[in-house]
N, C-alpha and C positions, 0 to 999 in steps of 0.2 A: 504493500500500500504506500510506503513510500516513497517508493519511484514513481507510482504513479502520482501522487502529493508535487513532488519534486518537479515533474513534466521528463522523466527520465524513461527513454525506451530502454528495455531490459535487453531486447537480443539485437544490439546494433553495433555498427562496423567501428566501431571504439573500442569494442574487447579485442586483444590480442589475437590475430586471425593465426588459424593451420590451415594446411589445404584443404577445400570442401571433398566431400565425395561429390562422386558425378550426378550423383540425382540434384543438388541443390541449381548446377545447370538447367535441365527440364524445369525448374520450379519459373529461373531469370526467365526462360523463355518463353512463360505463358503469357498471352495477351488477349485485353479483353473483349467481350464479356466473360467472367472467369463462372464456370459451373459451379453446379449445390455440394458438389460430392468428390472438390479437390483435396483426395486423403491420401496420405503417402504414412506407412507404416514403415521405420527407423529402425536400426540404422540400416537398413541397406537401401529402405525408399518408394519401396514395390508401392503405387498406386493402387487401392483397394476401393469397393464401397460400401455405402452407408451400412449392408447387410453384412459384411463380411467385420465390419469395426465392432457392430454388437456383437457379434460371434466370439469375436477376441478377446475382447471385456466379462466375457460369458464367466469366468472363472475370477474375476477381481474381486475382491471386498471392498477396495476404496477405488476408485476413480476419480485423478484430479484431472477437471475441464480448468485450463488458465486461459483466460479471456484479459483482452484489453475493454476497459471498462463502458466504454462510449461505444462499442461498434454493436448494430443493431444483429448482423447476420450473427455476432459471439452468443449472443443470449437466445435465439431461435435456435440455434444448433444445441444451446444446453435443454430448450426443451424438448426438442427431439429427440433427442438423447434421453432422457428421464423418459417421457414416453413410451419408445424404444423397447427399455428395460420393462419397462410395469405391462408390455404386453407381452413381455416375456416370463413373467411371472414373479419379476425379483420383489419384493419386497424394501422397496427404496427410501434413506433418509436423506433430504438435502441441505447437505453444510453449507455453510456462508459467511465468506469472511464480510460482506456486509454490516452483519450484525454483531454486537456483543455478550458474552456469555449471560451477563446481567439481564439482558433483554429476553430470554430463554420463556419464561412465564409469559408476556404479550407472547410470541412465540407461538406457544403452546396453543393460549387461546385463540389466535388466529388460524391456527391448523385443524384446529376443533369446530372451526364454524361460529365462533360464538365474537367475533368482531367483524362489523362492515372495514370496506377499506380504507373510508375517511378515519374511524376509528384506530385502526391500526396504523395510520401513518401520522396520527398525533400521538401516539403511546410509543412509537418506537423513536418518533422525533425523528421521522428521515431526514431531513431536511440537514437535520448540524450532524447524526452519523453518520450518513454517505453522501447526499447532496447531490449524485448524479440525479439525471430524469428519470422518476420511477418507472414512467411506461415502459425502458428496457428491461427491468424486473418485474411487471407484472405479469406475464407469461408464465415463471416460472413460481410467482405464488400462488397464483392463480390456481393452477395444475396442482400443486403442492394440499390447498385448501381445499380444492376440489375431491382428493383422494385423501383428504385426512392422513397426509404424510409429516413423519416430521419432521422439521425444519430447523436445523439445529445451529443457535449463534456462535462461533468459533473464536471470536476475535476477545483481546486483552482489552483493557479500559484503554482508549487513545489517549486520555490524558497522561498517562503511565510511559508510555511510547514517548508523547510529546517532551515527557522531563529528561528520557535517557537521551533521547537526537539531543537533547537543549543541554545540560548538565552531565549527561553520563552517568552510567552506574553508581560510581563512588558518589556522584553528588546527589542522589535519591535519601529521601530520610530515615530511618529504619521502617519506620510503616512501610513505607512506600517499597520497600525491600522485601519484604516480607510475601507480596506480593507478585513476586517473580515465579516464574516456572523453573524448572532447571534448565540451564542455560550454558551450552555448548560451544566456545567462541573460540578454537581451536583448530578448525578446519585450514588449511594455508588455501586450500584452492578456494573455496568458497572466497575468502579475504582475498585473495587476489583476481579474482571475478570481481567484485565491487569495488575494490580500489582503481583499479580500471577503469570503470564505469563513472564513479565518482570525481576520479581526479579529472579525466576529460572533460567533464561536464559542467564542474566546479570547480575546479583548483583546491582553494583551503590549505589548511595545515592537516598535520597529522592526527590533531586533537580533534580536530574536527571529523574526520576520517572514522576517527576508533568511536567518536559517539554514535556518528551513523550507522555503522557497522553494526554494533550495538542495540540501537534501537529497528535496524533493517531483521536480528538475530531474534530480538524479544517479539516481534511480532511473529515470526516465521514457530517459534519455540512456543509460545502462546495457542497459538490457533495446533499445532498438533499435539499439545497436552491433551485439550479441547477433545479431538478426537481420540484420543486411545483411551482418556477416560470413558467416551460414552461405548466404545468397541468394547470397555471389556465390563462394562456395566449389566445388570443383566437385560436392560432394556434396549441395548446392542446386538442382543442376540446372535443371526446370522444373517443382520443383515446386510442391503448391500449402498454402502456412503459413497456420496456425488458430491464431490467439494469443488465450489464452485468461487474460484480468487484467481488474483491477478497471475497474469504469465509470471512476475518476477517470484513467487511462491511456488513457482511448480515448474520452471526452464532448467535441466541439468541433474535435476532431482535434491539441487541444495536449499530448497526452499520447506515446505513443510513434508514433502517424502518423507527424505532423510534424518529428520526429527521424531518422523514418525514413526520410522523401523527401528529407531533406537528406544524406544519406550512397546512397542508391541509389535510383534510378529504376525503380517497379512500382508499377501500378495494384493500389491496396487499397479496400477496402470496410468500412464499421463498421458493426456491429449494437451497437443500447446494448438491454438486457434491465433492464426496468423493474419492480418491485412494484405491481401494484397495492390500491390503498389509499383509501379515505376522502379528498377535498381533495386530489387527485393533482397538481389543475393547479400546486399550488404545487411539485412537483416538474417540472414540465414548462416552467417560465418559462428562455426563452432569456437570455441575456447579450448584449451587444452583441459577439460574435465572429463571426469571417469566415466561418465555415461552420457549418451546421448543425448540431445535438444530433449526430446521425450520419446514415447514409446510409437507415438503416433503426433504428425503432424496435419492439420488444417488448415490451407487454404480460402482464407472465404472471401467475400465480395467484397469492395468498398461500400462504406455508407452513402447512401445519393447525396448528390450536393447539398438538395433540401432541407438535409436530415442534420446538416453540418453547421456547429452553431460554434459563433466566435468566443475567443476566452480572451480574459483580460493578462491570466496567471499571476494568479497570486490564491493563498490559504487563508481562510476567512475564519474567524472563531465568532460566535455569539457570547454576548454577556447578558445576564436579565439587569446587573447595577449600568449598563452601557446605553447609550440610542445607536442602533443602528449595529452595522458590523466591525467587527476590530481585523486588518488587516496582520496575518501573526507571521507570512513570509511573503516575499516578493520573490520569483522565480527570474534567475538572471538572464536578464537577456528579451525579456517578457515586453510587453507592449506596454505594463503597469509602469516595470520599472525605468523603462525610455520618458513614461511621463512624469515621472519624479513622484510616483506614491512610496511611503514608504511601511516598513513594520511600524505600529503601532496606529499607524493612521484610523479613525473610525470612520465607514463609511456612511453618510446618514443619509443619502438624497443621489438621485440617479436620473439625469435630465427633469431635475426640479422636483422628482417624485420621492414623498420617505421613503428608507426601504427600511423593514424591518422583518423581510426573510430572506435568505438565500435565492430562493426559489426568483423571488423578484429581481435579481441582481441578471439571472440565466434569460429570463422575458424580456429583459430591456435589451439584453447582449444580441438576441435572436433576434427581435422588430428592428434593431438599430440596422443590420448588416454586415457583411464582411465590410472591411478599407475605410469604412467610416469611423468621425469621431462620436466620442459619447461621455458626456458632461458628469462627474461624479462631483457631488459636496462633498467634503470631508472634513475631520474636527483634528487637529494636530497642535497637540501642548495647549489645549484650550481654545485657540484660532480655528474660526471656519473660513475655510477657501474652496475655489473651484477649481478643477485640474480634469483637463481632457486627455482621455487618451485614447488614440487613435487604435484600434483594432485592426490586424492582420488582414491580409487580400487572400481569400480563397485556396490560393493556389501553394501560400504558405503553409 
């Protein structure tokens, strides 16, 4: 989740390349329209379909779908997918790094039937937990509520995350320690995948490095607690979990796999669901890691232009003592921070409008346009001022 927070692609041409194998060639050379059922099964590549992907899976317990969070074909393919299975007879729960393990009771009673949607999306507070556009996760709640399946929150408190990126380990308080899963930060290849990523991306020091690392570790360590406690609960039974988080939790198997086979013993399967794009193969360059991209790779459509809505990049926090929203990072390089917003800034007003949700900030982003500008008030050290910033051309 932090690299997506960050605006960081996870498998791009910044990691340290080896030669590809020959299949990642057939992948540069497709051009569009790209079909529903571009599945290539790793390492060697072999093209498969949709029928033959179920069959493979036939025997997993966990299956991780990593999805980039915004693309409309990632979350359609995770419902078919979940479908897929339940007409195969499995007995399916759906993980979600979405949510948090605290939210697990709303949860519950949405699985049960016993919350309309408006109701569940003021109890779980989508809006400050995840903040994307629910309609790309309505599908799979949908389905979920519809089969009375469970639904199971995965994720550590963000604010927990938020102090280790900010402070690090050592500077958490003992409560706030107490709180930790156990925590494995000894991998070299893992840490040198992300230093990689990070230092291209960011520069920094090294202090800054190890807290990321850190807080990139507790979320990854978190969320597969999350799971092996509920596999080996007896309400786990045998059945079969759809964990459904960003590629950077599940590319290489360093993300929560590997956390996960260290705490419980069950054959998993990854699908990494990939954008296709222009120059792909630079997202398809391996790392020198132990295993694979994943076990299966996806292919899928670009989102339509339509569907493509401009960002400002930056990280937004809510306060109930605040007006408006508190800007808590500026992403470098961003359109925010060419216009000079900075951390700390509150945002209170967006082409003269209050805003006081998230959601409002994404409607104004969308009606304004790509290349255009778009007027933010904002409160800074007590001063309100106005400050335009110009949003990205489409083609960015």
């Amino acid at each position: 989740m932090l690299f997506v927070l960050m605006g960081t692609p996870l498998l791009s041409g910044c990691v340290k390349k080896i030669p590809p194998p020959p299949w990642v060639a057939e992948i540069s050379g497709m051009r569009e329209p790209i079909g529903s059922e571009e599945i290539f099964r790793l390492p060697k590549g072999e093209r498969i379909p949709f029928s033959e992907l179920l069959y493979d899976l036939d025997t997993a317990r966990v299956i991780f779908l990593g999805e980039s969070h915004d693309q409309i074909e990632h979350h359609r393919i995770q419902v078919r997918v979940l479908q897929g299975l339940l007409e195969k007879g499995k007995d399916a729960v759906v993980a979600m790094e979405m949510f948090e393990r605290s939210q697990q009771p709303i949860l519950d009673r949405w699985s049960q039937g016993l919350l309309t949607e408006e109701e569940f999306l003021k109890e779980v507070q989508w809006e400050k937990t995840w903040s994307m556009d629910y309609e790309l996760y309505k599908g799979i709640l949908d389905e979920a509520k519809n089969h009375h399946l469970k639904v199971l929150g995965l994720n550590v408190p963000r604010d927990l995350v938020r102090q280790v990126a900010q402070n690090g380990i050592d500077g958490l308080s003992p409560a706030d320690r107490k709180l930790l899963p156990e925590m494995d930060l000894t991998d070299p290849q893992h840490r040198a995948y992300i230093k990689s990523i990070y230092t291209s991306h960011h520069g920094g020091s090294a202090k800054d490095l190890e807290r990321f690392y850190q807080a990139q570790s507790l979320w990854d360590e978190g969320m597969a607690e999350t799971l092996s406690e509920f596999i080996k609960a007896p309400e786990g039974g045998d059945k079969t979990m759809l964990v459904y988080a960003g590629n950077g939790h599940v590319a290489f198997d360093f993300g929560i796999p590997k956390r996960l086979d260290r705490r419980v013993s069950v054959l998993h399967k990854t699908i990494v669901l990939k954008e296709w794009k222009k120059k792909i193969d630079d997202d398809l360059t391996f790392t020198a890691a132990p295993s694979p991209l994943a076990d299966f790779l996806w292919i899928t459509r670009p989102n339509p232009p339509e569907k493509k809505r401009p960002r400002i990049g930056v990280i937004l926090k809510t306060k109930e003592d605040l007006k408006g929203l508190r800007i808590e990072q500026v992403i470098p390089g961003s359109p925010a921070e060419k216009a000079g917003l900075l951390p700390g800034d509150q945002l209170v007003a967006v082409e003269g409008i209050e805003i006081k949700e998230v959601k409002e900030i994404h409607h104004a982003l969308a009606e304004k346009g790509w290349g255009k500008g778009i007027t933010f008030t904002i409160l800074r050290e007590g001063t309100k001022k106005e400050i335009m910033v110009t949003l990205p051309e489409l083609k960015d």
